[in-house]
MMTF fields as JSON, N, C-alpha, C and O atoms, coordinates in Angstrom:
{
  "mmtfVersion": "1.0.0",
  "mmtfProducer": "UNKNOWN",
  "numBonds": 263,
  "numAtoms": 264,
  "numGroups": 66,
  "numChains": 1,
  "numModels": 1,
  "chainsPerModel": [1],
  "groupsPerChain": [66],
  "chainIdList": ["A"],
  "bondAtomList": [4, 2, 8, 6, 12, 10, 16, 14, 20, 18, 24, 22, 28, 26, 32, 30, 36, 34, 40, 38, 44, 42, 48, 46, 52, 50, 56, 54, 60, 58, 64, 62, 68, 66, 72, 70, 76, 74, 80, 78, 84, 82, 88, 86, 92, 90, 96, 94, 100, 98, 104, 102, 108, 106, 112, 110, 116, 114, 120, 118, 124, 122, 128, 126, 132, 130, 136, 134, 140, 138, 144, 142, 148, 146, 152, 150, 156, 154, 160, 158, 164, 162, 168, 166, 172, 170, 176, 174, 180, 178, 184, 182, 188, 186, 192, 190, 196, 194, 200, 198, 204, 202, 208, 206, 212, 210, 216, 214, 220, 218, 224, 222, 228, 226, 232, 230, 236, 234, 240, 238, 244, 242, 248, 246, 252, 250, 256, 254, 260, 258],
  "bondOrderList": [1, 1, 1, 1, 1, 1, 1, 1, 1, 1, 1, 1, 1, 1, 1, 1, 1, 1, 1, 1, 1, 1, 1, 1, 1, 1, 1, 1, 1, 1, 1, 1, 1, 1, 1, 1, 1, 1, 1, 1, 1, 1, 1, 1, 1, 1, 1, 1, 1, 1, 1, 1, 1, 1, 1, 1, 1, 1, 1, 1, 1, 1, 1, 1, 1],
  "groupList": [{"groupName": "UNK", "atomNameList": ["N", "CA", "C", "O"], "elementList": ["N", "C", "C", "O"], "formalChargeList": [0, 0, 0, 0], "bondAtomList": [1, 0, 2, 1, 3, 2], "bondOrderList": [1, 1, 2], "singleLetterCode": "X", "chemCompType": "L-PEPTIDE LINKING"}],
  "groupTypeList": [0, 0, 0, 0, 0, 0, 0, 0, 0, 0, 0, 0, 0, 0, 0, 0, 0, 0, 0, 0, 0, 0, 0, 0, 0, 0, 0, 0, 0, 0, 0, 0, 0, 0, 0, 0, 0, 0, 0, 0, 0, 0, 0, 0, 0, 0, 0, 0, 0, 0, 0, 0, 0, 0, 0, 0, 0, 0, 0, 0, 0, 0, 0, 0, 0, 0],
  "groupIdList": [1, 2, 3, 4, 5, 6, 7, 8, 9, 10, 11, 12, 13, 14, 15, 16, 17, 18, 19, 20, 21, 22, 23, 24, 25, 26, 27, 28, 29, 30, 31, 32, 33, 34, 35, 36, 37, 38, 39, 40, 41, 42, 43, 44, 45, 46, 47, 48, 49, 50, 51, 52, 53, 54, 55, 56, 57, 58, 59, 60, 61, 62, 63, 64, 65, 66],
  "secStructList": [7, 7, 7, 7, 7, 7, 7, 7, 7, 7, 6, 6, 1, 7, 1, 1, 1, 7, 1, 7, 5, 7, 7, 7, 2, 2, 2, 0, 0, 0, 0, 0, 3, 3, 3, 3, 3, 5, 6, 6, 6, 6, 6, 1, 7, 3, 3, 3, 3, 3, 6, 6, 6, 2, 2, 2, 2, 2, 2, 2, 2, 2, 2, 1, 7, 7],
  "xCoordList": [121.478, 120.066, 119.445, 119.433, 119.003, 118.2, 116.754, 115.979, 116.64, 115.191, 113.626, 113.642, 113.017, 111.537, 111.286, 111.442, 110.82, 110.546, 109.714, 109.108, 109.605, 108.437, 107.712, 108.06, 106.599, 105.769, 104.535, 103.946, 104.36, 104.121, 102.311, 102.15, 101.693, 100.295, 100.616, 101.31, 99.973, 99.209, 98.516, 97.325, 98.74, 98.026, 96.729, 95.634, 96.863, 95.639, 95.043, 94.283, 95.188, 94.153, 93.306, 93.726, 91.86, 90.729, 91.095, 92.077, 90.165, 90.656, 89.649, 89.951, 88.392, 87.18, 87.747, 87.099, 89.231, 89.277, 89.015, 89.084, 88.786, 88.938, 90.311, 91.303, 89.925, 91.345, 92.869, 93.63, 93.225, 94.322, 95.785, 96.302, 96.409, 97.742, 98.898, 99.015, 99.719, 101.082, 102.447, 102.386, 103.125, 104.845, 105.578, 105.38, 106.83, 108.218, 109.188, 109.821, 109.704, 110.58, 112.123, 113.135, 112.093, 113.51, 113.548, 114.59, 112.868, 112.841, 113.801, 114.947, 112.255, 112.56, 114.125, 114.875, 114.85, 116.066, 117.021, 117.602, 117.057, 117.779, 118.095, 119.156, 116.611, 117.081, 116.658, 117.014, 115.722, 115.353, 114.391, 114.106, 113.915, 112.168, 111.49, 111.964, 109.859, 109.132, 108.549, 107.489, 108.207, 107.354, 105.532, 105.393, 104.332, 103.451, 102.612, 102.892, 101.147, 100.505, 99.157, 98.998, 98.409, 96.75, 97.011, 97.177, 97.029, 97.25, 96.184, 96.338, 94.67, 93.828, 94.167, 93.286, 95.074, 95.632, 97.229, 97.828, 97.555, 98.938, 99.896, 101.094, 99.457, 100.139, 99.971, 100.548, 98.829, 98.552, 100.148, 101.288, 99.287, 100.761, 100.688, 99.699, 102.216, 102.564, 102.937, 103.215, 102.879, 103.357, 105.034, 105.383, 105.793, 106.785, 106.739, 106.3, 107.194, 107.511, 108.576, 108.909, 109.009, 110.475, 109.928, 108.848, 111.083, 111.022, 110.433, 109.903, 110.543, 109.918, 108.45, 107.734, 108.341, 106.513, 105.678, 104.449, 106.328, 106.332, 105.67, 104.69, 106.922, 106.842, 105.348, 104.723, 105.292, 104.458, 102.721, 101.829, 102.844, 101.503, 101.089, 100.049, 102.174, 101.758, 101.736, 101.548, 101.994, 102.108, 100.369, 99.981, 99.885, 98.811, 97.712, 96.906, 97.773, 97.119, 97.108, 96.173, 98.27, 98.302, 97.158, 96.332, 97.327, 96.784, 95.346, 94.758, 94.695, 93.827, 92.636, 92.943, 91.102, 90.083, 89.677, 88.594, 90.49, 89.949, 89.272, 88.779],
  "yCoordList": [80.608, 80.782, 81.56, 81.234, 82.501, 83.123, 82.534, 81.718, 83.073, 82.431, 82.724, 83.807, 82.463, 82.985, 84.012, 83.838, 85.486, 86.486, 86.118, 85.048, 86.924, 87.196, 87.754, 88.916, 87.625, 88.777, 89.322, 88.336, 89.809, 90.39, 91.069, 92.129, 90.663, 91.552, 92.666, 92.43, 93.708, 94.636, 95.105, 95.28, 95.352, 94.936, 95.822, 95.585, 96.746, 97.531, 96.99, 97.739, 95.525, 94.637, 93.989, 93.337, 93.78, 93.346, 92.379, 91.961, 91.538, 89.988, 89.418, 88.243, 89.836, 89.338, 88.843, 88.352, 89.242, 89.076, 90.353, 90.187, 91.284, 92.579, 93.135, 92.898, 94.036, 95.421, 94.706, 95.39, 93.546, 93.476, 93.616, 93.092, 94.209, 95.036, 94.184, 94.282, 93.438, 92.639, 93.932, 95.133, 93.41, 93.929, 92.709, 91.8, 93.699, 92.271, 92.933, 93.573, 93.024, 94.024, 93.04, 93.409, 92.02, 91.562, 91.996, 92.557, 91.868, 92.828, 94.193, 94.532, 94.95, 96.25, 96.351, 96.948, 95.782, 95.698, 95.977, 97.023, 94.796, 94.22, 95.438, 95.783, 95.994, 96.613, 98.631, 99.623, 98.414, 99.654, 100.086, 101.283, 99.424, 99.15, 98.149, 97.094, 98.808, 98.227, 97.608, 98.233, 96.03, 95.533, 95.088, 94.172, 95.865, 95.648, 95.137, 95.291, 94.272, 93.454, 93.045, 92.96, 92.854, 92.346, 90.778, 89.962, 90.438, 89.238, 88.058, 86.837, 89.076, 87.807, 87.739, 87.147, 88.124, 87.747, 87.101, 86.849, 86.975, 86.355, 86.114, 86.358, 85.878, 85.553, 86.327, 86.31, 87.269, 89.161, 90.036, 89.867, 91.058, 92.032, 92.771, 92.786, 93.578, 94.087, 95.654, 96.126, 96.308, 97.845, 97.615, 96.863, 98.308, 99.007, 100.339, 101.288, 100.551, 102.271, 102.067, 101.213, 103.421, 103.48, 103.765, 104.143, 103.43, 103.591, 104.379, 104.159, 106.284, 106.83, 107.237, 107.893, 106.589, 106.364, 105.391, 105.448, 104.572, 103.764, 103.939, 103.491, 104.957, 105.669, 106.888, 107.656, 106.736, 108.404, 107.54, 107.659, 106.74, 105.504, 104.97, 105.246, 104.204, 104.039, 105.174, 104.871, 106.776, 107.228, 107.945, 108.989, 107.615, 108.311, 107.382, 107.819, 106.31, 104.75, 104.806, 104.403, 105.357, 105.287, 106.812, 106.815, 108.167, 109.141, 109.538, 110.456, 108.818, 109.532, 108.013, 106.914, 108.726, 107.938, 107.521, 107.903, 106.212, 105.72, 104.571, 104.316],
  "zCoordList": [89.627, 89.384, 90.544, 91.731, 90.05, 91.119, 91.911, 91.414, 93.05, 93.609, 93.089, 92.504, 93.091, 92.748, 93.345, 94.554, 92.976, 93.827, 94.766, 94.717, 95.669, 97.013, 97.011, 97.221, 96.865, 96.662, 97.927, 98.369, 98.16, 99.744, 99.511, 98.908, 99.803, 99.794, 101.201, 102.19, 100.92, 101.218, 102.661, 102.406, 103.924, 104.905, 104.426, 104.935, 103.533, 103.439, 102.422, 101.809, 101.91, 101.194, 101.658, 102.614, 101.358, 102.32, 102.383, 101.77, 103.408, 103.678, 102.712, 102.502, 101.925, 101.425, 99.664, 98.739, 99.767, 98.179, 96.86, 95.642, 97.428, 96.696, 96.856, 97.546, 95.863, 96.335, 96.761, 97.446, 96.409, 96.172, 95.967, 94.981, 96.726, 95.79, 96.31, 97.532, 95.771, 95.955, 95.871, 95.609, 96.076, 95.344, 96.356, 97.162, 95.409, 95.327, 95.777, 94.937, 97.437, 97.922, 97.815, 98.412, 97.132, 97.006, 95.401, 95.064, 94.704, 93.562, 93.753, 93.46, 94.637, 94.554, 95.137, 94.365, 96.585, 96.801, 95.731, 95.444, 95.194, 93.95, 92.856, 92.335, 92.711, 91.216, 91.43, 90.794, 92.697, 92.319, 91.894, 91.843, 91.623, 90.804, 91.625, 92.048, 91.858, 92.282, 92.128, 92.12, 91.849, 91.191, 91.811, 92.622, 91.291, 91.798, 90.669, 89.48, 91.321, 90.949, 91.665, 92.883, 90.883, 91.733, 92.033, 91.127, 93.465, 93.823, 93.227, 93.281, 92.445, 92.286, 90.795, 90.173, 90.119, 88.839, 88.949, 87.904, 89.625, 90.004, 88.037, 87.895, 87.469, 86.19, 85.149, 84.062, 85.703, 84.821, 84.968, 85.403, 84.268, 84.046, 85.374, 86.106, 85.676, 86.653, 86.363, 85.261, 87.539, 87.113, 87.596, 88.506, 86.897, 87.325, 88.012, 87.362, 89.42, 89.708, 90.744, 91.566, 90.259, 91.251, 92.839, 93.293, 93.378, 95.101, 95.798, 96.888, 94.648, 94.963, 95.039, 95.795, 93.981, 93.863, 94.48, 94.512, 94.925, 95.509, 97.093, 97.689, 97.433, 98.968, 98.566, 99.298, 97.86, 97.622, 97.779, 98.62, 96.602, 96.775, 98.495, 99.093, 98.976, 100.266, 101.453, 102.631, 100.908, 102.332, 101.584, 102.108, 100.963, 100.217, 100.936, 101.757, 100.604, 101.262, 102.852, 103.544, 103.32, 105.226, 105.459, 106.371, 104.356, 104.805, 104.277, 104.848, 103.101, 102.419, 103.042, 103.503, 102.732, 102.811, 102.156, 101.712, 101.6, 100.744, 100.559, 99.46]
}
C-alpha cells in the first residue's frame, strides 16, 4: 500500500489565505506528472502538468510581477 501523498504549498502563497497553489513532488517523482491544487479546496479537482510545465510555471512566478 502506498503512503498518502505530500502535498507541499507554495512559498509564493500568501500567508492571509488567498492565492493558494499546493503540488505533490512524491507524485511528481514517482510518475512524472505534476500534481497541482488550491490548498483552500483540498478535496477539489487538481491539474495535471508535466515537469516541464511545471519548471516553466514556477520560473514565470520567481520572474514576472505578479
Amino acid at each position: 500500500m502506498k503512503a498518502t501523498p505530500s502535498w507541499v504549498r507554495s512559498s509564493y502563497s500568501s500567508q492571509d489565505g488567498g492565492n493558494c497553489v499546493e503540488w505533490c513532488p512524491s507524485v511528481a517523482a514517482e510518475t512524472g506528472i505534476v500534481p497541482v491544487r488550491d490548498s483552500k479546496v483540498p478535496v477539489g479537482p487538481s491539474l495535471a502538468v508535466s515537469r516541464a510545465a511545471w519548471a516553466g510555471l514556477v520560473q514565470y512566478a520567481r520572474t514576472a510581477a505578479i
